[in-house]
Backbone bond lengths (Angstrom), bond angles and torsions (degrees), N, CA, C in turn:
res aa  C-N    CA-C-N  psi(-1)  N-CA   C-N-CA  omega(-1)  CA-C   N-CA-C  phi
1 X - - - 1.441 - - 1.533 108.29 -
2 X 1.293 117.86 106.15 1.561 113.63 171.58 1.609 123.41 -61.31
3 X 1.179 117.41 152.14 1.589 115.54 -146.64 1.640 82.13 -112.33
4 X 1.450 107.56 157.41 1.449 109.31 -178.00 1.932 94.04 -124.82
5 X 1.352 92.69 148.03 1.425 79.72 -176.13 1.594 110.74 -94.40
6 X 1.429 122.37 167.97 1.361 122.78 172.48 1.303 139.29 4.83
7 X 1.256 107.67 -71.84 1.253 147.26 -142.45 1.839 78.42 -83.88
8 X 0.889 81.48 -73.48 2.340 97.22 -170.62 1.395 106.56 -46.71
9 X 1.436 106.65 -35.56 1.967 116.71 -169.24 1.689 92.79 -77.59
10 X 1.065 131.51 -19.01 1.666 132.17 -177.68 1.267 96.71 -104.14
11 X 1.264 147.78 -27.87 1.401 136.34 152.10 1.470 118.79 -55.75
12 X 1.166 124.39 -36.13 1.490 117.66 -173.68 1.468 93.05 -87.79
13 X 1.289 108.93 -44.27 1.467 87.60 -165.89 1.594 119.19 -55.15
14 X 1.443 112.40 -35.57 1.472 117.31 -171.75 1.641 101.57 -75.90
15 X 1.365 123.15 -22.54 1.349 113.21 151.08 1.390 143.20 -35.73
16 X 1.792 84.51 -56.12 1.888 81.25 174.59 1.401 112.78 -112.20
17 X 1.364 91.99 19.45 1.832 86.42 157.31 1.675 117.31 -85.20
18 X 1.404 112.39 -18.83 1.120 135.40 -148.97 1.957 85.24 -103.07
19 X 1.587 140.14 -1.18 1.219 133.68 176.57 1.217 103.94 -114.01
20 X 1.599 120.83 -3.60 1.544 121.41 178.41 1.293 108.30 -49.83
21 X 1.396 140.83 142.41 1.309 114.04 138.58 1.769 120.63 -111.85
22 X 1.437 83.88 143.84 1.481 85.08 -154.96 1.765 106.23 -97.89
23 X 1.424 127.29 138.17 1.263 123.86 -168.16 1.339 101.62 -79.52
24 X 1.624 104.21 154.74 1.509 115.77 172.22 1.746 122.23 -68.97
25 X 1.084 108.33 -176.98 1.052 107.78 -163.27 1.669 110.34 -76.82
26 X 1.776 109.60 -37.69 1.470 109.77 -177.55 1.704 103.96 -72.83
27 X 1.335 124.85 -27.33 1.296 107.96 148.51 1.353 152.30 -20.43
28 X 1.400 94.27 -62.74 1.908 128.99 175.79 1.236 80.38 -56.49
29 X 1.655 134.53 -98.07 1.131 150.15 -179.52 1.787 116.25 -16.96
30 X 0.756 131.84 -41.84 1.787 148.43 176.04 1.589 96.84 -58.27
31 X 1.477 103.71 -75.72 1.069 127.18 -179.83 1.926 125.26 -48.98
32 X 0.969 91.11 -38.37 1.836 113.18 -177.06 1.535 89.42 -60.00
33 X 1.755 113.36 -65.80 1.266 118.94 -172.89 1.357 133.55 -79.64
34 X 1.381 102.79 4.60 1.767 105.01 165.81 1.497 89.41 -89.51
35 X 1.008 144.76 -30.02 1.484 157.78 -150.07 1.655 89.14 -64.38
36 X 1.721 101.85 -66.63 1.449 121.91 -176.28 1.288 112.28 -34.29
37 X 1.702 103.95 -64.89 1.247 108.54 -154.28 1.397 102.28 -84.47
38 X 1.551 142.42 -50.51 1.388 131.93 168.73 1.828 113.35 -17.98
39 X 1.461 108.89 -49.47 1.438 119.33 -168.88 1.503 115.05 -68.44
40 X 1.601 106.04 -34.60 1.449 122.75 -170.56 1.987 99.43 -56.04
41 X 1.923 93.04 -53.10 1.534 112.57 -173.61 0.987 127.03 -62.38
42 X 1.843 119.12 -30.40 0.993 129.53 150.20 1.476 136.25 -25.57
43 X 1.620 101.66 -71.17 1.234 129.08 173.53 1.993 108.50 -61.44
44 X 0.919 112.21 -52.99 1.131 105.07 155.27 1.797 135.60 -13.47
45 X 1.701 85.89 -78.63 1.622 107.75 178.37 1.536 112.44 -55.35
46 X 1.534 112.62 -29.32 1.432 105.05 -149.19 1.630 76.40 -84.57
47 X 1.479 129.29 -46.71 1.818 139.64 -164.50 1.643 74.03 -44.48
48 X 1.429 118.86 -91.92 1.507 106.25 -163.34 1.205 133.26 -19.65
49 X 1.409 111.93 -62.80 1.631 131.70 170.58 1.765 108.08 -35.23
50 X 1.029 91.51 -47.77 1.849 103.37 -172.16 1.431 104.29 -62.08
51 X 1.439 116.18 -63.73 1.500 123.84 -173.86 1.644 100.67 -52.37
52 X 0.701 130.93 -46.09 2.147 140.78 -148.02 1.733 76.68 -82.32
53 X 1.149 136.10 -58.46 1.146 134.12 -174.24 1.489 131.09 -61.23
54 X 1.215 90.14 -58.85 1.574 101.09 150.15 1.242 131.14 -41.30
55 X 1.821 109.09 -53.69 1.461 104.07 179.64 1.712 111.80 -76.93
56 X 0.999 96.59 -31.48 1.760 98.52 178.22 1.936 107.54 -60.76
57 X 0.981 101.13 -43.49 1.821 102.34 162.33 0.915 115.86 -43.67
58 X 1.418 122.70 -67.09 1.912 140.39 -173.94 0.993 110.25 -50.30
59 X 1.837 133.29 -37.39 1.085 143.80 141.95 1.163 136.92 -55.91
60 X 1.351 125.04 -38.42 1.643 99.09 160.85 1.474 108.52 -98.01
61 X 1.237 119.60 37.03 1.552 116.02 177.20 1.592 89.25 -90.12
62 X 1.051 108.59 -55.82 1.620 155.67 -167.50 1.563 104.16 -42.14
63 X 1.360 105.24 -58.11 1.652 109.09 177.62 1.657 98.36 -95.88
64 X 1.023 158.74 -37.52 1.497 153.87 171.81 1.734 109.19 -70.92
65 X 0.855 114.38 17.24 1.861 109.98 -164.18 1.205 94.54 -149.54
């Protein structure tokens, strides 16, 4: 692998830092808050999942015990 020296490795880099494109801010913001709310629903589903399971446990603990 040929080695690039300094000088050249801070040129490329500011090159392709310079092809990023970087999203706006109401983006970030859009994005942040689907973030939120996916996670909120998430947590949600799994609380449900847990209880239905739970109670279905408690119940056949309940009639077998």
């Amino acid at each position: 692998m040929a080695r690039t020296n300094p000088l050249q490795f801070i040129q490329q880099t500011r090159a392709e830092v310079a092809k990023v494109v970087w999203p706006t801010r109401r983006e970030v913001v859009l994005t942040t808050v689907m973030v939120f709310i996916m996670a909120a629903l998430t947590a949600v589903f799994f609380g449900v999942v847990d209880l239905l399971i739970r109670s279905g446990l408690s119940a056949v603990l309940t009639v077998f015990g």
